[in-house]
C-alpha positions as CSV (number, residue, x, y, z in Angstrom):
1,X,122.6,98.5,93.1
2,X,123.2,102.4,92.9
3,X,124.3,103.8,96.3
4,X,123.6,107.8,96.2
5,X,124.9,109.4,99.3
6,X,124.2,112.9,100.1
7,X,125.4,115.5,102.8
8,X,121.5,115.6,104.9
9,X,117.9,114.2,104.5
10,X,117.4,117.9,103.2
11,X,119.6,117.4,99.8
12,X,118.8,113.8,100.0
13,X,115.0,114.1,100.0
14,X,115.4,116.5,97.0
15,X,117.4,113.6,95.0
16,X,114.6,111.6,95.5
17,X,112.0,113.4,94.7
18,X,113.5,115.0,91.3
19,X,114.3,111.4,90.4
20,X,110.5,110.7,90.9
21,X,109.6,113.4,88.8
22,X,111.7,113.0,86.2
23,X,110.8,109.3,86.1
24,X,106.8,110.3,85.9
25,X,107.7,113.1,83.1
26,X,109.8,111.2,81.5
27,X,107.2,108.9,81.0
28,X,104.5,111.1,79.5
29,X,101.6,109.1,81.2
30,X,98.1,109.3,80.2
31,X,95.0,108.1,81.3
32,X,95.6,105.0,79.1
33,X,98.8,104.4,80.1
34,X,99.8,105.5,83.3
35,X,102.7,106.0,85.7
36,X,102.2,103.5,88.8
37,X,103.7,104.5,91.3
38,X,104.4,102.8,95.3
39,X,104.4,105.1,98.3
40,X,105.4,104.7,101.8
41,X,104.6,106.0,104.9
42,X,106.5,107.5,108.2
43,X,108.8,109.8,108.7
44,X,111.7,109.4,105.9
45,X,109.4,110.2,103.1
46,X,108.1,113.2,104.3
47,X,110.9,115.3,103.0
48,X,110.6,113.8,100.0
49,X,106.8,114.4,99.3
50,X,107.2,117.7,100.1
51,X,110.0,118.5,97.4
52,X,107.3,116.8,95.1
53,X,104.5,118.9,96.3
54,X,107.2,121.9,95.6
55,X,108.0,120.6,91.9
56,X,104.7,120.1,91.0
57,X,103.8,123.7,92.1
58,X,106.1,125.0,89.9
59,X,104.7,123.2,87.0
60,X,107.7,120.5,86.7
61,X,105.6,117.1,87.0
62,X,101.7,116.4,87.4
63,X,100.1,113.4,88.8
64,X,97.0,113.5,87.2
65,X,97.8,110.7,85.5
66,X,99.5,109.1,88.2
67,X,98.4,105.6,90.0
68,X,99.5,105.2,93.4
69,X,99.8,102.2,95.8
70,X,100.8,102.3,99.2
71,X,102.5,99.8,101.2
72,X,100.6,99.5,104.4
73,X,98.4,100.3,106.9
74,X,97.2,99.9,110.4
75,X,94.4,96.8,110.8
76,X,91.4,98.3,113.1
77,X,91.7,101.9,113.4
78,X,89.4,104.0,110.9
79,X,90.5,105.8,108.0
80,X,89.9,108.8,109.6
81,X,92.1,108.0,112.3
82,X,95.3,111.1,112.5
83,X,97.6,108.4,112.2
84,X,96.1,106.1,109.8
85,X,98.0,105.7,106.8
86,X,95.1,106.9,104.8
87,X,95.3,110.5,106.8
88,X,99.0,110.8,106.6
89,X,99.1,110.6,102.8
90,X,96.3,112.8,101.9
91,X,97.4,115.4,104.8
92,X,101.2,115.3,103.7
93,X,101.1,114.8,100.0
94,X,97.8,113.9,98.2
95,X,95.9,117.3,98.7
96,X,98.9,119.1,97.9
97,X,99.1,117.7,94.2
98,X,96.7,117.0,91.2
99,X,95.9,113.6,91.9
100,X,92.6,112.2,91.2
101,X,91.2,110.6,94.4
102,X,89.7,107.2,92.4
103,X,93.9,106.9,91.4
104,X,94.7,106.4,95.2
105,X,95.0,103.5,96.7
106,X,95.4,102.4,100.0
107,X,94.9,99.2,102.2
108,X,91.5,98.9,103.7
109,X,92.4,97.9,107.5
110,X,89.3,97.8,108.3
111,X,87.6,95.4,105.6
112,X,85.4,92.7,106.6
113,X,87.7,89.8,105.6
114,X,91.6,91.3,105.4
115,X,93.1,88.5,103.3
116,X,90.5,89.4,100.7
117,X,91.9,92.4,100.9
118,X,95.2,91.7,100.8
119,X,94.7,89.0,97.4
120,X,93.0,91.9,96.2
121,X,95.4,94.6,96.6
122,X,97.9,92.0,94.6
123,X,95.0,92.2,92.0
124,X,94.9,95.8,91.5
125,X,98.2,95.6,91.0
126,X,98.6,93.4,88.4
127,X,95.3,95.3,87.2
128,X,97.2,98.4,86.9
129,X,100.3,97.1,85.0
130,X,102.7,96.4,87.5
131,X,104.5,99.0,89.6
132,X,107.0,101.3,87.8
133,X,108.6,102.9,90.7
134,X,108.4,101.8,94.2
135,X,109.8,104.3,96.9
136,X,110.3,102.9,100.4
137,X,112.1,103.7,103.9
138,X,113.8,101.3,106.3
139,X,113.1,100.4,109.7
140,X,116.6,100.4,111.9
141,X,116.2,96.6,112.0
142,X,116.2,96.6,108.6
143,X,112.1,96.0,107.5
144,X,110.8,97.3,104.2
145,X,107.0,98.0,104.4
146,X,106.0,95.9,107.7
147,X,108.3,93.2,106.2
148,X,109.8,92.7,109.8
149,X,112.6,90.4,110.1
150,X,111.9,87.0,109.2
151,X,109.4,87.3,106.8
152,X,110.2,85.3,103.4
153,X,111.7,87.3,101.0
154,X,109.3,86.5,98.4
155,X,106.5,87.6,100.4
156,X,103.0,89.1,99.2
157,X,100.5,91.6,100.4
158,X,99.3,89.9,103.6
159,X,98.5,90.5,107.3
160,X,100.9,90.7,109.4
161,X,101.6,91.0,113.3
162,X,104.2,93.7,114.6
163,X,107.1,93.5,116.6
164,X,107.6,95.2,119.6
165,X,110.4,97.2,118.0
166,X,108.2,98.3,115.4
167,X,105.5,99.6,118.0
168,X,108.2,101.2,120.1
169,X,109.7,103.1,117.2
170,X,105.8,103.9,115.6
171,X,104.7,105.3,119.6
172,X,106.1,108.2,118.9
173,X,103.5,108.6,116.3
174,X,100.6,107.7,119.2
175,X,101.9,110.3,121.9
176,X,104.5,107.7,123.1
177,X,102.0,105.2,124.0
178,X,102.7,102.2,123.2
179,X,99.4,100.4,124.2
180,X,97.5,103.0,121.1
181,X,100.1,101.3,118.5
182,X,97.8,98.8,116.6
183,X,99.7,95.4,116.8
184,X,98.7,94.1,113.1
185,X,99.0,95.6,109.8
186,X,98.4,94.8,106.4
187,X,101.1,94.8,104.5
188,X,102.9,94.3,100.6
189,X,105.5,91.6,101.0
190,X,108.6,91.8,100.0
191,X,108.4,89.9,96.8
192,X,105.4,93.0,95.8
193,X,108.1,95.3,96.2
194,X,110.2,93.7,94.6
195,X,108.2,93.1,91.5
196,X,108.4,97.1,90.4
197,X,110.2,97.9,87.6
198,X,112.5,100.4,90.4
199,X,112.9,100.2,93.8
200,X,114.1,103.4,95.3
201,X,114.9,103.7,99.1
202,X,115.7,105.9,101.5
203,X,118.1,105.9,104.5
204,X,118.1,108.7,106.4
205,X,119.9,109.1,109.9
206,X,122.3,107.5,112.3
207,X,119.6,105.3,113.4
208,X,119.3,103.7,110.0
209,X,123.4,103.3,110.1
210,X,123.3,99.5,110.5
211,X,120.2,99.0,108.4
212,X,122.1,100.2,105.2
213,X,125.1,98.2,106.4
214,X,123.3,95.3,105.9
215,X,121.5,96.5,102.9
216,X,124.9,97.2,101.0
217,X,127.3,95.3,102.4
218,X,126.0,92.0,104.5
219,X,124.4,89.1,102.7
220,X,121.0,88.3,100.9
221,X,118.7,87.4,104.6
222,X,114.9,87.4,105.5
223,X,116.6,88.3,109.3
224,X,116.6,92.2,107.0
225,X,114.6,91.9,104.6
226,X,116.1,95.6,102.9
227,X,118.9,92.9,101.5
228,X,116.4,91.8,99.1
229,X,117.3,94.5,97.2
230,X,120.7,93.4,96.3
231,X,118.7,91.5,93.7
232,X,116.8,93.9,92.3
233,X,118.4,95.1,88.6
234,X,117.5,98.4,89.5
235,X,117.2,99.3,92.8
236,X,118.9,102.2,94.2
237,X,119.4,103.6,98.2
238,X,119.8,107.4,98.4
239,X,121.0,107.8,101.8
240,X,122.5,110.8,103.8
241,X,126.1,110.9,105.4
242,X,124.8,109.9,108.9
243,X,123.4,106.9,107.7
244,X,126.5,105.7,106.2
245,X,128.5,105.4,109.4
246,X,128.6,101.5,110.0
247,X,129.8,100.8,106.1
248,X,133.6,100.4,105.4
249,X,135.6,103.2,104.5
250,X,136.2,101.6,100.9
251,X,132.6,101.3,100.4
252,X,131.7,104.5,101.2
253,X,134.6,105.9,98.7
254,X,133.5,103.6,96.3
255,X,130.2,104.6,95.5
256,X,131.0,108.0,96.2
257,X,133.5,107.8,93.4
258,X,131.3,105.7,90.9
259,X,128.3,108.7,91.3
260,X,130.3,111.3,91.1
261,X,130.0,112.2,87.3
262,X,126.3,110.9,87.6
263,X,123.6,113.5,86.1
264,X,121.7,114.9,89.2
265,X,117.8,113.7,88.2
266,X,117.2,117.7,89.1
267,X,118.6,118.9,85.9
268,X,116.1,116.5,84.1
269,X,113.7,118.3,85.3
């Protein structure tokens, strides 16, 4: 596992997002043979999407041949909904690039029989080649997705019930209101995520400071399900100095060390 660790979310997000697009250009896609590409929600990525929104502006990386799959969304509010998934990634990223709309896709929350939908997300999937990048964020308990703790580690796109932690930390997304979070959500599992070819997450925050703890140094557990990623052959954190306050010194000077003569993804670009 690569470990990058940057000064803020501000130099972090850019990381990440010139590793994206350097990945996707990289890659020369076409509309035979694509880039797939997994998304999340909330509030880590959002940094992120807009450094991609930026990039692609200035002509570094298109997505026009770009197939997208989200992680989750919200069961029983409509798509149209402020703070549905579906709204938060066309509002903060998909109208802002070239993406075609029938590349998009998202979790129906609101289909008639949601394990069909979940099976069939899996499908589409699989359909589309298998993921090439996955991007993600962690919850401070340590959930990838709505993978809360507990959930098997080999895991699939399923529905799945919230914890109250998870609707206490999403309220501040519904006014503070915790009674507007939805309690269920469908969800990729952990073994989906797991699947892509690269799994790149993001820690951003003091609040996330125990979450990557766990994720770098504690051992393989469904009780935080970011572990999972210690067996991933490629799966890399970038993370911000705040974050990194619960690992040991030695780790922390480790993988500073190790990335040190790394090539920054932005001079791929």
């Amino acid at each position: 596992m690569r470990v990058i660790i940057e000064p803020d979310y501000e130099t972090l997000s850019k990381w990440a997002a010139c590793y994206i697009a350097a990945k996707i250009s990289k890659s020369n896609p076409t509309a035979e043979r694509p880039f797939v590409l997994g998304l999340p929600t909330g509030s880590s990525p959002l940094g992120t999407y807009g450094e991609l929104v930026r990039l692609h502006r200035g002509g570094a990386v298109s997505f026009k041949n770009v197939i997208t799959f989200n992680m989750d969304e919200y069961a029983g509010i409509p798509r149209e909904h402020p703070e549905s998934y579906h709204s938060f990634m066309w509002n903060n990223f998909f109208s802002h690039i070239d993406i075609q709309e029938k590349n998009v896709n998202i979790l129906n929350g609101n289909a008639v029989d949601l394990e069909a939908e979940c099976a069939g997300y899996e499908e589409r999937i699989k359909g589309a080649g298998g993921i090439d990048l996955f991007l993600g964020g962690i919850g401070p308990d340590g959930h990838v997705a709505f993978n809360e703790p507990g959930s098997s580690l080999s895991s699939r796109t399923r529905v799945k019930s919230l914890t109250a932690d998870t609707i206490i930390a999403n309220s501040r997304f519904f006014g503070g209101d915790v009674s507007r979070v939805p309690g269920t959500a469908l969800t990729v599992g952990v073994g989906t995520v797991m699947d892509a070819k690269e799994v790149l997450i993001i820690a951003n925050g003091h609040g996330k400071a125990r979450a990557l703890q766990q994720a770098i140094e504690g051992g393989i557990s469904q009780m935080w399900t970011i572990t999972a990623l210690q067996m991933h052959p490629k799966g890399i954190i970038v993370c911000d100095e705040a974050a990194c306050a619960e690992i040991k010194v030695g780790t922390y000077n480790y993988f500073k060390d190790i990335e040190k003569n790394s090539l920054n993804p932005e001079n791929l670009l």
